[in-house]
N, C-alpha and C positions, 0 to 999 in steps of 0.2 A: 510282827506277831509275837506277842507275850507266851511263854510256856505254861500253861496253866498250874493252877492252885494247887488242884490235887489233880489224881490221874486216877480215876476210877469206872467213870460211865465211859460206852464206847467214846461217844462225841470230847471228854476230854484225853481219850489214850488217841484216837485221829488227831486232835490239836497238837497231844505232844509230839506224835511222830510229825507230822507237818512241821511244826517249828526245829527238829531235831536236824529232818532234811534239808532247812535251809539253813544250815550250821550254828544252829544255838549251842552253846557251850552253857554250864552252869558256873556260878560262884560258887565253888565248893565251902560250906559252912561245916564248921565241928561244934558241939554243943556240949556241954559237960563239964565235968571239975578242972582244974588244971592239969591236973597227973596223967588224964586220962585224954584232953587233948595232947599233951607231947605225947603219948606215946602213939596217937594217929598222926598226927604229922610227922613222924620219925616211919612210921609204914608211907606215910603219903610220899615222902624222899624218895624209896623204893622202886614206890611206883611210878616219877617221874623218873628214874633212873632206867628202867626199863621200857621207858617211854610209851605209858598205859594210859597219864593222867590227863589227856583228852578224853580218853575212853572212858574213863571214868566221871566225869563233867560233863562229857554227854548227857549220859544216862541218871547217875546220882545229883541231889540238889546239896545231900547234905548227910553228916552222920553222927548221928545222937544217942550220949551215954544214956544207958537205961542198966536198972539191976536185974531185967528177969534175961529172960531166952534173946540171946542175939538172931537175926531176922533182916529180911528187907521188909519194906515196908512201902510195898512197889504205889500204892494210893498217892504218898507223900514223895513220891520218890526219894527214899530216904533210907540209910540203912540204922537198924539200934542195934548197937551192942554195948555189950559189956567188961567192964577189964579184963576179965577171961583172956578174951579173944584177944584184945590187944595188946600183950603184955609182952611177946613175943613177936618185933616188927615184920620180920620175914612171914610170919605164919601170917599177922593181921592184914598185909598189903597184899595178901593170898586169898583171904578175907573175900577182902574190897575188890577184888577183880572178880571175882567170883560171883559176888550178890551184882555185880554192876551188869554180869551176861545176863545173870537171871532180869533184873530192870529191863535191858534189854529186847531180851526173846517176850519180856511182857508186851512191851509199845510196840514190837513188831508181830505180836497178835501169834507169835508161835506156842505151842503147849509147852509147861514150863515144867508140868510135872512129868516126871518116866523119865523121857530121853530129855527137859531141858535140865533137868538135873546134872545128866551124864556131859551135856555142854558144857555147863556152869564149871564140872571139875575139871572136864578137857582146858578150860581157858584158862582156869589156876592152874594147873601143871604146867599148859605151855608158856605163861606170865613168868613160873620159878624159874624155867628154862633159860628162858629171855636175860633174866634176873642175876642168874648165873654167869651167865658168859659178859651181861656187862658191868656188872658190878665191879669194882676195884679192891674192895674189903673182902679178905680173904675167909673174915669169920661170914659174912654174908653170904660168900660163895659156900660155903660148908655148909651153913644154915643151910641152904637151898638144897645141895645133896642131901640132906638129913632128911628136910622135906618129901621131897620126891621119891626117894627113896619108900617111905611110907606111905604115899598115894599109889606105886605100882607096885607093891608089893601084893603078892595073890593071897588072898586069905584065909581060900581054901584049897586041898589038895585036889 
């Protein structure tokens, strides 16, 4: 079974989950200028280093530069962003796990708004985590405290 085209009507988000169940993985495709694929593939490093990048092949087909608002783009399964976001590999491959839960809690037909929100940051914090302890690059490991740091920090009194 093919993972379909897009993923929109129920009958093709039931297709994707079915082909997903019986362990489809994607070809992860990057799309955009050169500048802007290395610096996803330099998050993509990352994220096989914390050993996510099945996780993310699961659910993502592909991630495409665009200038406006970074986004999934749960239909295409695909995530757009923009240099912004990936400029900064630790923050980007924070990114990509992040929109990959939301993809996700999509094909698994959970609400994605409210609480799959609060998932989505829950699995980028515990990815930095992750990230942390195995990373070997000690600017990497610092990035990640710097990170986290600002995800739990309380905002207000």
């Amino acid at each position: 079974m093919e993972f379909p085209k897009r993923v929109y009507t129920v009958e093709e988000v039931k297709k994707a989950r079915d082909v997903i169940e019986s362990g489809h993985k994607h070809r992860l495709t990057v799309k955009g200028k050169q500048e802007f694929r290395q610096k996803v593939k330099a998050a993509l490093k990352l994220v096989k280093v914390a050993k996510y990048y099945d996780f993310v092949r699961t659910y993502v087909r592909g991630i495409q530069e665009i200038d406006g608002i970074s986004q999934l783009r749960e239909a295409e399964a695909a995530i757009w962003a923009n240099n912004y976001v990936v400029a900064d590999s630790v923050d980007a491959a924070g990114f990509i796990v992040q929109k990959t839960q939301q993809m996700k809690d999509y094909i698994e037909g959970r609400l994605y708004y409210e609480m799959g929100e609060k998932r989505a940051i829950d699995k980028r914090i515990e990815f930095l985590k992750i990230l942390e302890k195995r990373s070997r690059d000690q600017t990497v490991r610092e990035r990640c405290q710097e990170i986290l740091k600002k995800w739990t920090e309380v905002p207000f009194p």
